[in-house]
N, C-alpha and C positions, 0 to 999 in steps of 0.2 A: 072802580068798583072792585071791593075785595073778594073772593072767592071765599068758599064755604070754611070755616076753621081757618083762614088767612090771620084773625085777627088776633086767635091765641100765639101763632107764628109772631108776631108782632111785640103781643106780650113778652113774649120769649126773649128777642132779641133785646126791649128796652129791659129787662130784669138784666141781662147779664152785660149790656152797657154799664148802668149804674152799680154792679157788682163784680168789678174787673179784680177786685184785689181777693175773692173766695172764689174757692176750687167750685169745679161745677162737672158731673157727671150727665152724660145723653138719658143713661137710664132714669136720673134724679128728676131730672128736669123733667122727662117725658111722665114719670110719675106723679109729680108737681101741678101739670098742669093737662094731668088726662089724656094722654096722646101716645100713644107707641114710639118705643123709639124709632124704627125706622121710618113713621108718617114725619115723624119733628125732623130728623135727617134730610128724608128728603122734600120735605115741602120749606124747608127753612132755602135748603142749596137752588130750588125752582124759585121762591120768592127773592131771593137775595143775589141770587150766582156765586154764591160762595159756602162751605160748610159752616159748619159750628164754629169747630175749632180756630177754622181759617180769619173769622171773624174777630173770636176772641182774641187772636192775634196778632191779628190786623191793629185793632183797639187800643190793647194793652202799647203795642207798638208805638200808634199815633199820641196815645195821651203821656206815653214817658219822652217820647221826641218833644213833646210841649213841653211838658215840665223839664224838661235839659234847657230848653230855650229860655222861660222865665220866671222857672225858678231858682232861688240860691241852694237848693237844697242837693243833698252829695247823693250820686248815684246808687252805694247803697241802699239809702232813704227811699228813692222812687222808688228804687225793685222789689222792698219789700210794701209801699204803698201799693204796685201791682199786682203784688202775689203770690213776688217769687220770694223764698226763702234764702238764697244766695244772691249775693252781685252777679257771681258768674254767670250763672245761668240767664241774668238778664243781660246781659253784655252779651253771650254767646248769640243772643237769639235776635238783640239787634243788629248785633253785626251781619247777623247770615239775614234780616230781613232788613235792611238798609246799602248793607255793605264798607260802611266804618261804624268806628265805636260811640258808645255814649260820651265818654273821655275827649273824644277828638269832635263831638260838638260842643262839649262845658269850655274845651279849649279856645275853642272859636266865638263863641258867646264871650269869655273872657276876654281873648285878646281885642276882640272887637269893642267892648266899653272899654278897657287902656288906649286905644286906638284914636276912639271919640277923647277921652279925657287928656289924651297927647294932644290931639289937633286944639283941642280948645286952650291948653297952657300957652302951645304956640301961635296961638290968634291973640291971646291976650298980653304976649312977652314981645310979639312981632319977630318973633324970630321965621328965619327961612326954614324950610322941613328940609331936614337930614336927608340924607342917602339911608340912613334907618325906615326912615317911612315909607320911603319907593320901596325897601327892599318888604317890610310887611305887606303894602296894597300888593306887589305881583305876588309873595307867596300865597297871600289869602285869597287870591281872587279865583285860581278853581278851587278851590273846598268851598268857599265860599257861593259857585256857582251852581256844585255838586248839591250841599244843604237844602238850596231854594227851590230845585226845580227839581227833587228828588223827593 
């Protein structure tokens, strides 16, 4: 059961889901949708356990980590599909809310289809795997353990 004005809270946060790539002020919003900014504040961080902002960042975060993963598209590219007007500043900000970069997952997404595309030439030439290949699986295997359950 939702609480009184719960459902513009709700409103709120699907608008600025589907609108991660436009700026968004407390004040705009809370003018937008009739509500003081500090009720949208605080009844957003009581419904959700998180702020606004933290959200929108949270978001942006999680949907450019997906597009590193599957898309081909270059890191530029996503940061300005999230909003930011520089790479940097979306690299800065994954990095301090992940703790590696966008770069060293495209890397990893990369080396990892060469990786598949190796093991399959060498399934279908019968050859033996290299000391190349042990030495990729143990480097890749914490980042790659870091990636999944991070």
């Amino acid at each position: 059961m939702q609480l009184p004005g719960e459902s513009v809270i709700h409103d709120i946060r699907t608008y600025l889901a589907v609108n991660l790539d436009k700026p968004f002020s407390i004040s705009q919003l809370a003018k937008d949708y009739c509500i003081s900014p500090s009720k949208l504040q605080h009844d957003f961080k009581k419904c959700f356990q998180e702020s606004v902002s933290d959200y929108v960042l949270r978001m942006k975060m999680e949907k450019g980590r997906s597009m590193l993963h599957h898309s081909g598209k270059k890191i530029s590219d996503i940061a300005y599909e999230l909003g930011y007007s520089h790479r940097s500043s979306f690299t800065k900000l994954f990095r301090k809310f992940y703790g590696y970069s966008p770069r060293e997952v495209k890397n990893i997404c990369r080396t990892g289809f060469l990786f598949i595309v190796l093991l399959f030439q060498i399934y279908n030439n019968s050859e033996k795997p290299s000391n190349f290949l042990r030495y990729i699986d143990t480097a890749l295997f914490p980042l790659n353990q870091h990636l999944l359950y991070h």
